[in-house]
C-alpha positions in Angstrom: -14.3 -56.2 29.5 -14.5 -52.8 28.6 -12.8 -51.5 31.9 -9.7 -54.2 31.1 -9.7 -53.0 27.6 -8.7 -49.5 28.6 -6.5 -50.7 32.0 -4.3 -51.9 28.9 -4.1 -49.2 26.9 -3.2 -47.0 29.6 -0.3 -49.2 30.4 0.9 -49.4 26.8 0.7 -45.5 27.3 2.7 -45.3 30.3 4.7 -47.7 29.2 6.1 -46.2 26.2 5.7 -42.8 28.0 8.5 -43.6 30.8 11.2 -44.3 28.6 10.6 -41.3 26.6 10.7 -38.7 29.7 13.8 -40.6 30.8 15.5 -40.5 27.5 14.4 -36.6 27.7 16.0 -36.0 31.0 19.3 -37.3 30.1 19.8 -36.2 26.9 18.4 -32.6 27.8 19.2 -30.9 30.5 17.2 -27.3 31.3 18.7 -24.7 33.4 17.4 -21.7 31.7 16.6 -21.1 28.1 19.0 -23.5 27.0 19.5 -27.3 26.9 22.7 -29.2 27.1 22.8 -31.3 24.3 26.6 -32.7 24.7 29.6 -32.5 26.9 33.3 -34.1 27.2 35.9 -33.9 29.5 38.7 -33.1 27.7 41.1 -33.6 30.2 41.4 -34.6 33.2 43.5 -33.1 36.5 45.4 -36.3 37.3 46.5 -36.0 34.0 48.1 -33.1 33.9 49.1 -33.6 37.8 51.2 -36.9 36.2 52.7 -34.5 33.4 53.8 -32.3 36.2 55.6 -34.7 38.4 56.2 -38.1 36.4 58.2 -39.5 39.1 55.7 -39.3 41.4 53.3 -42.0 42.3 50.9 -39.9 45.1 47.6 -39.0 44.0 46.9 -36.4 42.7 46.5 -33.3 44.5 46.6 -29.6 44.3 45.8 -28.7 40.8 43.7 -26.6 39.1 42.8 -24.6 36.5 43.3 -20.5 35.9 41.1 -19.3 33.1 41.4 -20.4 29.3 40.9 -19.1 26.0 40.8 -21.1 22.8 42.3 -19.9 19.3 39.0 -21.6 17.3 40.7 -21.3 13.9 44.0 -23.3 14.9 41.8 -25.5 17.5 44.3 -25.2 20.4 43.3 -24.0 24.5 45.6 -21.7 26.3 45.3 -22.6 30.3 46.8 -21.8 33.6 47.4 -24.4 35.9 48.3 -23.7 39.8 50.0 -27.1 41.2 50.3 -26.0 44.9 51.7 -23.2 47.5 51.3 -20.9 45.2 53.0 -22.4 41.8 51.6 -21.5 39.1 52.0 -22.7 35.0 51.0 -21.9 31.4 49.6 -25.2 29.5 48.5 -25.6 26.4 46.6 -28.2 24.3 44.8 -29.4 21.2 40.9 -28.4 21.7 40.6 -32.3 20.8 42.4 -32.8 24.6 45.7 -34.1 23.0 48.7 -32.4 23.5 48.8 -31.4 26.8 52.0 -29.7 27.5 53.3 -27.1 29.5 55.2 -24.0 28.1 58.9 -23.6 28.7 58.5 -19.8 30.5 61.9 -19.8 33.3 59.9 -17.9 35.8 57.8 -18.9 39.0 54.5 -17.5 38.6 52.2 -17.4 41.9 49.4 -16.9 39.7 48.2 -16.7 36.1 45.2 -14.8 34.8 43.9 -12.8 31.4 44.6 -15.4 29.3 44.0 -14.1 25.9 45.4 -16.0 22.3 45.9 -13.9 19.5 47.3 -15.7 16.5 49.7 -18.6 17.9 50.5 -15.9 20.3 49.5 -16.7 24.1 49.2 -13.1 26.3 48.3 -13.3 30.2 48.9 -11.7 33.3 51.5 -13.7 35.6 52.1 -12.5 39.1 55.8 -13.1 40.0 58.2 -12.1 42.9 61.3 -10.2 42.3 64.3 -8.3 44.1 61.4 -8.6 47.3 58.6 -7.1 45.1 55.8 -8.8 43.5 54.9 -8.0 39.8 51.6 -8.2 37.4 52.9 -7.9 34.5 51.8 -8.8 30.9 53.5 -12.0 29.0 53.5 -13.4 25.8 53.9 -17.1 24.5 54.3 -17.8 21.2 53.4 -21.6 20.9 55.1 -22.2 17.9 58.7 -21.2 18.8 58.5 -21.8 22.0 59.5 -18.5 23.4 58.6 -15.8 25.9 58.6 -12.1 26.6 58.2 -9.0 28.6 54.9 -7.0 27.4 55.3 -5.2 30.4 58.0 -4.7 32.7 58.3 -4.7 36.8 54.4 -3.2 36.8 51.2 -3.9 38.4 48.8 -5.2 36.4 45.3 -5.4 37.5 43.5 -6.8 34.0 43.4 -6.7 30.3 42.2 -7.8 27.2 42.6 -7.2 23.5 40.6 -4.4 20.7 39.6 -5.5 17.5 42.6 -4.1 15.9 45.3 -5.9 18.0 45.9 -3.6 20.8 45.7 -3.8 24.5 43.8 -2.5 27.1 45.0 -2.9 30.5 44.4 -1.6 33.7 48.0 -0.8 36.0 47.5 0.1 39.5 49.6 2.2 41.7 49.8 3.1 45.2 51.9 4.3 48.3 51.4 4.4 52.4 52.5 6.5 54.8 53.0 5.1 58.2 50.2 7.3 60.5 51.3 5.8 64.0 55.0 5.1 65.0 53.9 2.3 67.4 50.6 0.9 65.9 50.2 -0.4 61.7 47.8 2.6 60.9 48.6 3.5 57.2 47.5 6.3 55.5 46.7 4.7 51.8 47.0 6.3 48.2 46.2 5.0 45.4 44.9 5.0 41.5 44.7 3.4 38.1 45.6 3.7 34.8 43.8 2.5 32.2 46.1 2.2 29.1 45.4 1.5 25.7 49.3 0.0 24.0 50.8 -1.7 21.2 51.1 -5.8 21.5 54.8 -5.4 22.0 53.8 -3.0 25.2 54.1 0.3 24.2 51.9 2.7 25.6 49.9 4.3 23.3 47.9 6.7 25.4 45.5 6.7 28.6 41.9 6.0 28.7 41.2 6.8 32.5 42.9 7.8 35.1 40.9 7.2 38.5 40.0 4.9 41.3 38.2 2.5 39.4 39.0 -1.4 40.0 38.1 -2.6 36.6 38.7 -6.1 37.3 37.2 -9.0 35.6 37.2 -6.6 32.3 36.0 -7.5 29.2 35.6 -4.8 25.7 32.8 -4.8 23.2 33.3 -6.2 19.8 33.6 -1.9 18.8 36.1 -1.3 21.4 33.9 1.7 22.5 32.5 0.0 25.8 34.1 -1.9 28.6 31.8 -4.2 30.7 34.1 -5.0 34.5 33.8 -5.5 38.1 34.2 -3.2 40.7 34.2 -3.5 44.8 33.2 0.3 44.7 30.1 1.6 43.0 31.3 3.7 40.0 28.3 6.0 40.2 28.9 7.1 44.0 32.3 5.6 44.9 32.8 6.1 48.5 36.7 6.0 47.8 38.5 9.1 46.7 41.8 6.8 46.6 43.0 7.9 49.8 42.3 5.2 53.0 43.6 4.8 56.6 43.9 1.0 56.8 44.7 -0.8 60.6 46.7 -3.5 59.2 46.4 -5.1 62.7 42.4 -5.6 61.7 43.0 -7.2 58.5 43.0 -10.8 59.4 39.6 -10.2 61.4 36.1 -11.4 59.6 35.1 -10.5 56.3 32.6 -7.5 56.3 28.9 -8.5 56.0 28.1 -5.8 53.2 30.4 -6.9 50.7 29.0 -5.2 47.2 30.4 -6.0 43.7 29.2 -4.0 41.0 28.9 -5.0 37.3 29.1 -2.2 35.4 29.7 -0.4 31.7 32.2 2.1 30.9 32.1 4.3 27.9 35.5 5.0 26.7 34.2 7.5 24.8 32.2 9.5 27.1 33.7 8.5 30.1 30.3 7.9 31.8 29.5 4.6 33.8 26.3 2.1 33.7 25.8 0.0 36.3 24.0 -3.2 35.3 23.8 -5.4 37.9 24.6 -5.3 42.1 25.2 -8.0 44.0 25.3 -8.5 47.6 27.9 -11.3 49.0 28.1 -12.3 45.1 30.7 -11.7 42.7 31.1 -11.7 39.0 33.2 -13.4 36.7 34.6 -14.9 33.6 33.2 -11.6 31.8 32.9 -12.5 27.5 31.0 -9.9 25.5 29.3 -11.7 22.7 27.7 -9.3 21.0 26.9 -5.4 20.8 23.8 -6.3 23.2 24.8 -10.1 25.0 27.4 -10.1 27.7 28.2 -13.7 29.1 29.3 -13.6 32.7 29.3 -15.9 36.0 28.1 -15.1 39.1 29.3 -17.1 42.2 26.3 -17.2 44.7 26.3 -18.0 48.2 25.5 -21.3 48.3 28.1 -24.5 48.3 28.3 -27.6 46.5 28.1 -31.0 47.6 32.1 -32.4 47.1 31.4 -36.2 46.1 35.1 -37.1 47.3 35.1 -35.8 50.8 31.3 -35.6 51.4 31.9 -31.9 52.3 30.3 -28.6 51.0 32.5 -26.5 49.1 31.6 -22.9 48.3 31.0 -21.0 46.4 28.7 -22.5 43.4 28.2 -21.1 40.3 25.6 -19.9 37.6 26.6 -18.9 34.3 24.4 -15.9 32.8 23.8 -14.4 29.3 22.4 -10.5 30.2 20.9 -8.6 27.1 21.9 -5.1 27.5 19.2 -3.1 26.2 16.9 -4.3 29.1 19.7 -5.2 31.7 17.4 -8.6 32.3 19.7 -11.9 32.6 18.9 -15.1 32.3 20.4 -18.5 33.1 22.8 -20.6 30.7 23.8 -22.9 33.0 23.6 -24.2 36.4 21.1 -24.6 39.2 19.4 -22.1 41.4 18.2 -24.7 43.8 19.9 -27.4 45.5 21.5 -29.6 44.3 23.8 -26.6 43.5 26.4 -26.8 40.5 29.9 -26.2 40.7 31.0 -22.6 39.3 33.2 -22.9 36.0 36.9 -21.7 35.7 37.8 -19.3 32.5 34.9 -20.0 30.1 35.5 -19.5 26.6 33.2 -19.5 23.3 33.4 -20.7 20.4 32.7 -18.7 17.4 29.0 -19.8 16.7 28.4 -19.4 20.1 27.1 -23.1 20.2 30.1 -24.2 22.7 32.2 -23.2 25.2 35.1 -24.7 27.1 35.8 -24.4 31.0 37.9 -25.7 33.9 36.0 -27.6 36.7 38.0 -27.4 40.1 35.9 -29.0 42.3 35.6 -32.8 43.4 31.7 -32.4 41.7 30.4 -34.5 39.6 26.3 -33.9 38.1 24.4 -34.9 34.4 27.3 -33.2 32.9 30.2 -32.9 34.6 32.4 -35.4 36.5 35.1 -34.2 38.7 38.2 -31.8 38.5 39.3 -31.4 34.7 38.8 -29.4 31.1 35.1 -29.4 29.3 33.6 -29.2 26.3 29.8 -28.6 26.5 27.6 -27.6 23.5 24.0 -26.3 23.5 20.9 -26.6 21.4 21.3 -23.3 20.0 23.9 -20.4 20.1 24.6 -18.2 23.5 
């Protein structure tokens, strides 16, 4: 009696203990330090694919999103969308997921990045052709009036973002060639980059670096003393001077095996470079200083994720990092560093208490939180 005694209490024990670990598993989800507590599409790509052509019944295709930032205060998203061969559009919405509509800017854009909102102002970088030249230049939106302008003219615009007291940083990049061989596409290379600090309205104020630096995927401290990027060349020993012979003839042939990106730290004060981070095959992305000391960033990794339309792999996936800066040591936010892999996210941006953040999904994924091509909302147990 006393063996069947206990046989029952430990099934009332694992009985009630089942449910419990299941409710656990769904309702937090542990990649690193923090736990998913809540997410919502907010809207989804055959949405906006409808918005974009109403009079057509296909399915949808061909759309995704191109970095986002959201003005907390006034609760709207700023987005890029690219519908296709390379057609690119500004969209904004309610941070609810009403409103979806997409500005009224007169010019095809192949591409849209450096989406910043300041006020009910929208700025980004749209690339654009023109008179047979293609521009990166600097827009702004103003999503109450509806209207548009020049920040910059006819320039080449690599990145940007804004300083606490409304101006611009932005990088401009300039270069020429000099044919090497009349009979063979050997080029002899020059090139550099401005870094420029100027008004909203485009003036140029004065340069912060003149060199060979990429500075892509920039992002400035809350001081506007630092500047966390991403480079192709290591800023400490670049191996470029700005001057390269390039066989144009060799350009289509694989990718090199030793591709290095460099996250890195410049000083705008002192001029010096810190490189954080090094990554081989690996790039990083979606850089958003929090903090004096917290950097949020994404790395794409190697590995692919399983597509649950097409049964595929698509690569890369994605793992979104918060670094602390006085130790250089990372850790993971979101996203999986085993199989099955997670999808990497598209323009994350945080809201004020650092408790939420809102990002495109442009893969055919779905997982415990995500489902599929669209705008998210996902919130954490405790602040980034």
């Amino acid at each position: 009696m006393k063996t069947l005694y206990i046989s029952i209490i430990v099934g009332i024990i694992i009985a009630v203990a089942i449910p419990t670990l299941i409710f656990v598993e769904q309702n937090f989800i542990p990649y690193g330090n923090f736990h998913v507590m809540k997410t919502q599409k907010l809207a989804d790509s055959s949405d906006i694919w409808r918005l974009i052509h109403p009079m057509n019944n296909e399915k949808e295709e061909y759309v995704s999103t191109e970095q986002i930032d959201w003005n907390y205060s006034e609760n709207i998203l700023a987005f890029g969308v690219n519908a296709g061969a390379p057609v690119s559009y500004l969209w904004t919405m309610n941070a609810t997921g009403n409103g979806l509509e997409q500005a009224d800017i007169p010019i095809e854009f192949n591409s849209i990045s450096y989406i910043h909102m300041n006020g009910n102002s929208v700025f980004f970088i749209g690339q654009y052709n023109s008179k047979n030249e293609t521009y990166q230049d600097i827009f702004r939106y103003d999503v109450s009036n509806k209207a548009y302008s020049f920040v910059t003219k006819d320039s080449h615009v690599r990145s940007m973002d804004f300083m606490q007291n409304g101006n611009i940083i932005y990088v401009e990049s300039h270069s020429n060639s000099t044919r090497l061989e009349p009979n063979e596409p050997l080029y002899l290379i020059k090139s550099y980059n401005v870094l420029w600090m100027a008004s909203p309205d485009g003036h140029k104020i004065k340069p912060v670096y003149n060199g060979t630096q990429l500075f892509d995927d920039m992002a400035l401290s809350p001081d506007g003393n630092s500047m966390a990027f991403v480079s192709s060349d290591d800023p400490l020993h670049p191996e470029s001077n700005g001057t390269d012979i390039v066989n144009f003839a060799s350009l289509g042939g694989p990718p090199k095996s030793d591709n290095y990106f460099y996250f890195a730290i410049f000083d705008m004060n002192t001029k010096e470079f810190t490189v954080l981070d090094k990554a081989d095959n690996e790039n990083f992305v979606n850089l958003k200083w929090l903090d004096g000391d917290h950097i949020l960033y994404e790395k794409l990794t190697r590995n692919c994720v399983q597509d649950k339309v097409s049964g595929t792999q698509s690569c890369p996936a994605g793992l979104l990092e918060l670094m602390t800066l006085s130790d250089h040591v990372s850790q993971v936010v979101y996203g999986n560093q085993v199989e099955p892999y997670t999808a990497p996210l598209e323009g994350v941006t945080v809201s004020p208490d650092g408790r939420s953040i809102i990002f495109g999904i442009n893969y055919d994924y779905s997982n415990n939180d995500v489902n599929g091509k669209g705008i998210y909302e996902m919130t954490f147990d405790k602040p980034l």
